[in-house]
Structures are given as structure tokens and as C-alpha cells.
C-alpha positions as a Python dict, from the first residue, in 0.01 Angstrom:
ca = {
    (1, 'X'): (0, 0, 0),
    (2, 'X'): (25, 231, -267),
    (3, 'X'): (301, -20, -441),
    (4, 'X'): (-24, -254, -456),
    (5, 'X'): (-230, -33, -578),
    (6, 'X'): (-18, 135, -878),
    (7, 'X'): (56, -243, -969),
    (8, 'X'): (-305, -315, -914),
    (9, 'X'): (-369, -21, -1147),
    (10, 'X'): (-135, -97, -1446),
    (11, 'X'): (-227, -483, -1459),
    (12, 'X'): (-628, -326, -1481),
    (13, 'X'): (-470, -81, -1778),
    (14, 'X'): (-267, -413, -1950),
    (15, 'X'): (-579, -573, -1967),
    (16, 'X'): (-776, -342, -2097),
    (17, 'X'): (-609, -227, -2391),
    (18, 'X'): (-514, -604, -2464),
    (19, 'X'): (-879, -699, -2483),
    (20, 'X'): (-979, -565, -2807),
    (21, 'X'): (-663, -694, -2941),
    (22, 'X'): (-710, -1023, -2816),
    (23, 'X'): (-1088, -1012, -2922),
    (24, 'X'): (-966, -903, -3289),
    (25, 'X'): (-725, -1137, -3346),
    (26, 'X'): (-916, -1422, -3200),
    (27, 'X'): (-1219, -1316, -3433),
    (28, 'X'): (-1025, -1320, -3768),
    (29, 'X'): (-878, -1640, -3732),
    (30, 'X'): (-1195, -1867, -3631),
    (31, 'X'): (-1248, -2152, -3448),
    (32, 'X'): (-1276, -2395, -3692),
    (33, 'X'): (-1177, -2399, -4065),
    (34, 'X'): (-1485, -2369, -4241),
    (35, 'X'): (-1572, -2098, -4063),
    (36, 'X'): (-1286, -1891, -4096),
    (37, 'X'): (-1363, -1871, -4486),
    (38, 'X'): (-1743, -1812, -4421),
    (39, 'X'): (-1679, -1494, -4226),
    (40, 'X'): (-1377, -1389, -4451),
    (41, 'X'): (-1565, -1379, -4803),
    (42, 'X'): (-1867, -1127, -4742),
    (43, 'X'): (-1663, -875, -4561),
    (44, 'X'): (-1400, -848, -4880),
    (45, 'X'): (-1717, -862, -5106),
    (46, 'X'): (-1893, -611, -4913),
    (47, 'X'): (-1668, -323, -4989),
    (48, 'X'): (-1783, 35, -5004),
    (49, 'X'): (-1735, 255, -5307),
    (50, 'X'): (-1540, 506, -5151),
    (51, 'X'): (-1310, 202, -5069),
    (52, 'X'): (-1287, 79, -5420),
    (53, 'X'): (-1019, 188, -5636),
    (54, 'X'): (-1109, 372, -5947),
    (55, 'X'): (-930, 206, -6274),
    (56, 'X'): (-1006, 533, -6448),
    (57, 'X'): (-752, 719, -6182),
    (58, 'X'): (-584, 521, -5969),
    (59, 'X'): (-218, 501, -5958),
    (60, 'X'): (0, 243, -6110),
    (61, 'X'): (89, 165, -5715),
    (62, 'X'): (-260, 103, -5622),
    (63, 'X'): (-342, -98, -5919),
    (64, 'X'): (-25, -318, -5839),
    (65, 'X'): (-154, -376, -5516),
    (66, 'X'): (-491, -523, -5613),
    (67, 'X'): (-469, -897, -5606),
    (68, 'X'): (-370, -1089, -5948),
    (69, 'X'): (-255, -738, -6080),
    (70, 'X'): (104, -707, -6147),
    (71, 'X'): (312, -445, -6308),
    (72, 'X'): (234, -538, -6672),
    (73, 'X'): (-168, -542, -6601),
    (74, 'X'): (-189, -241, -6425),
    (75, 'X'): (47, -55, -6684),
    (76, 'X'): (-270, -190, -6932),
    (77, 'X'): (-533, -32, -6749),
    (78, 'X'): (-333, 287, -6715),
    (79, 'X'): (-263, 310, -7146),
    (80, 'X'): (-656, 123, -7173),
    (81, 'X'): (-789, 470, -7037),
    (82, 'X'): (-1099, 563, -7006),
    (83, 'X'): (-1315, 265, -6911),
    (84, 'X'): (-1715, 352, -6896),
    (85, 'X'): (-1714, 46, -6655),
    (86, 'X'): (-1515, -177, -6489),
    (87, 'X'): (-1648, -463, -6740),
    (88, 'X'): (-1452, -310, -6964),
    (89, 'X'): (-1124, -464, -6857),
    (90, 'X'): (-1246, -796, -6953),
    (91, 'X'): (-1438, -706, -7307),
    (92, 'X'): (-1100, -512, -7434),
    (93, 'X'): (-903, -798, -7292),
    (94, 'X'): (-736, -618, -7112),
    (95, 'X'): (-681, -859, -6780),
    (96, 'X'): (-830, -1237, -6814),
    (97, 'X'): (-1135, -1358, -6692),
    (98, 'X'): (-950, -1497, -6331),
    (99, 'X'): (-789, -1219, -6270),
    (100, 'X'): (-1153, -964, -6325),
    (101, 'X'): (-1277, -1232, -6065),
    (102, 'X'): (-1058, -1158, -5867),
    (103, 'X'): (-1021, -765, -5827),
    (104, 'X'): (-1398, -698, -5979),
    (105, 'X'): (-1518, -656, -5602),
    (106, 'X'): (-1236, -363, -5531),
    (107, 'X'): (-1256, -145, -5866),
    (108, 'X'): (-1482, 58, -6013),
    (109, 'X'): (-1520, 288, -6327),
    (110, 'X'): (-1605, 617, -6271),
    (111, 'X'): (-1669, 846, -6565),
    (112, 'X'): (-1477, 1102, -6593),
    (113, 'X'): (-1655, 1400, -6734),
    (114, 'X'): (-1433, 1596, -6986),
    (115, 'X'): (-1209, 1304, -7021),
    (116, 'X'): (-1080, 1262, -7375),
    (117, 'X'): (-1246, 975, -7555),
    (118, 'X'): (-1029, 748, -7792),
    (119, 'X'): (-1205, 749, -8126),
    (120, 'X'): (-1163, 540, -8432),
    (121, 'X'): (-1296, 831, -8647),
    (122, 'X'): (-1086, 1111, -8521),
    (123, 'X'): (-1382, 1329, -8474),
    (124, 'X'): (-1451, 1441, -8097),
    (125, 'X'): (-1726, 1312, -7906),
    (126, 'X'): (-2071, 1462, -7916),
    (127, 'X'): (-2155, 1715, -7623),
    (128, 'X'): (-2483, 1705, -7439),
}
């Protein structure tokens, strides 16, 4: 009897901790096709800011990792330094237009206060 019941006990555990698995990976692949890509796209679009990587700090790492980004792009953002938004990747031509589609839902620009600002003048920038 207690065999059964310590059996009876571990299949109850099994299941348990399987369900939300099971529910998980049942949820992010979809029934049908269009679907699948409905429920995919607002959940990458709605990203928080503190999940959004900031091309004004990040490392050369994270920026790799970003989609469309490769070595050579995110060593441009790194020496394009400081950005007063994340626009600015695409006015400085920095990455092309595809690629700013791409990654402009996971970056943004903070502004860095004491940061050194590249001027064509040499004279440094005005303090409030």
C-alpha cells in the first residue's frame, strides 16, 4: 500500500511540474500558422524600457546580439557615440533603413548627462 501511494504521489508531482511546461510550449507554437505570427509580433513589439538595450552604453556583446547587427554595425554605434535618440542610427547612416526596422523596437537612446559631445567647432557644449 504505501508502494501505491509513493507511486501515486510522484506521477501527481510529474504532472504537475510538466503542466506549465506543456502549457508554454504548446502556447508559443500555435495551432495554426497564421496565428502563430499574430501572437508572436506584439509581444516582441511590446518591450519594456528597462528591457531595451541602450545604444549609448551597451556592450559590443549586446549590440551583436540584436537582430541584423553584426560585429561591424555594432562596432559603428560604439565609435557613433553619443546618440540623442535612437533615430540617430539611421540619419548618420550609421545601420540601413532594414536593419533600424528591425532592432528599433529593442534600443533606445538615453542621454547621458556629462557625456562628451563631438563638436565640429571644437568649443564645448553650452551648460544649463
Amino acid at each position: 500500500m504505501k508502494l501505491r501511494n509513493i507511486a501515486l504521489y510522484l506521477t501527481l508531482l510529474l504532472a504537475v511540474t510538466a503542466l506549465p511546461l506543456f502549457a508554454q510550449s504548446a502556447a508559443s507554437s500555435g495551432t495554426a500558422g497564421g496565428k502563430a505570427t499574430q501572437t508572436s509580433k506584439p509581444m516582441s513589439s511590446a518591450t519594456s524600457p528597462s528591457q531595451k538595450i541602450d545604444i549609448n552604453s551597451a556592450t559590443k556583446g549586446q549590440l551583436d546580439a540584436l537582430p541584423g547587427v553584426g560585429s561591424a554595425y555594432s562596432q559603428k554605434i560604439i565609435d557613433g557615440r553619443p546618440y540623442h535618440s535612437k533615430r540617430d542610427l539611421l540619419t548618420r547612416k550609421i545601420v540601413p533603413q532594414k536593419t533600424y526596422d528591425g532592432i528599433q523596437d529593442k534600443i533606445i537612446a538615453h542621454r547621458a548627462t556629462g557625456a562628451k559631445s563631438k563638436s565640429s567647432t571644437g568649443t564645448p557644449p553650452k551648460t544649463q
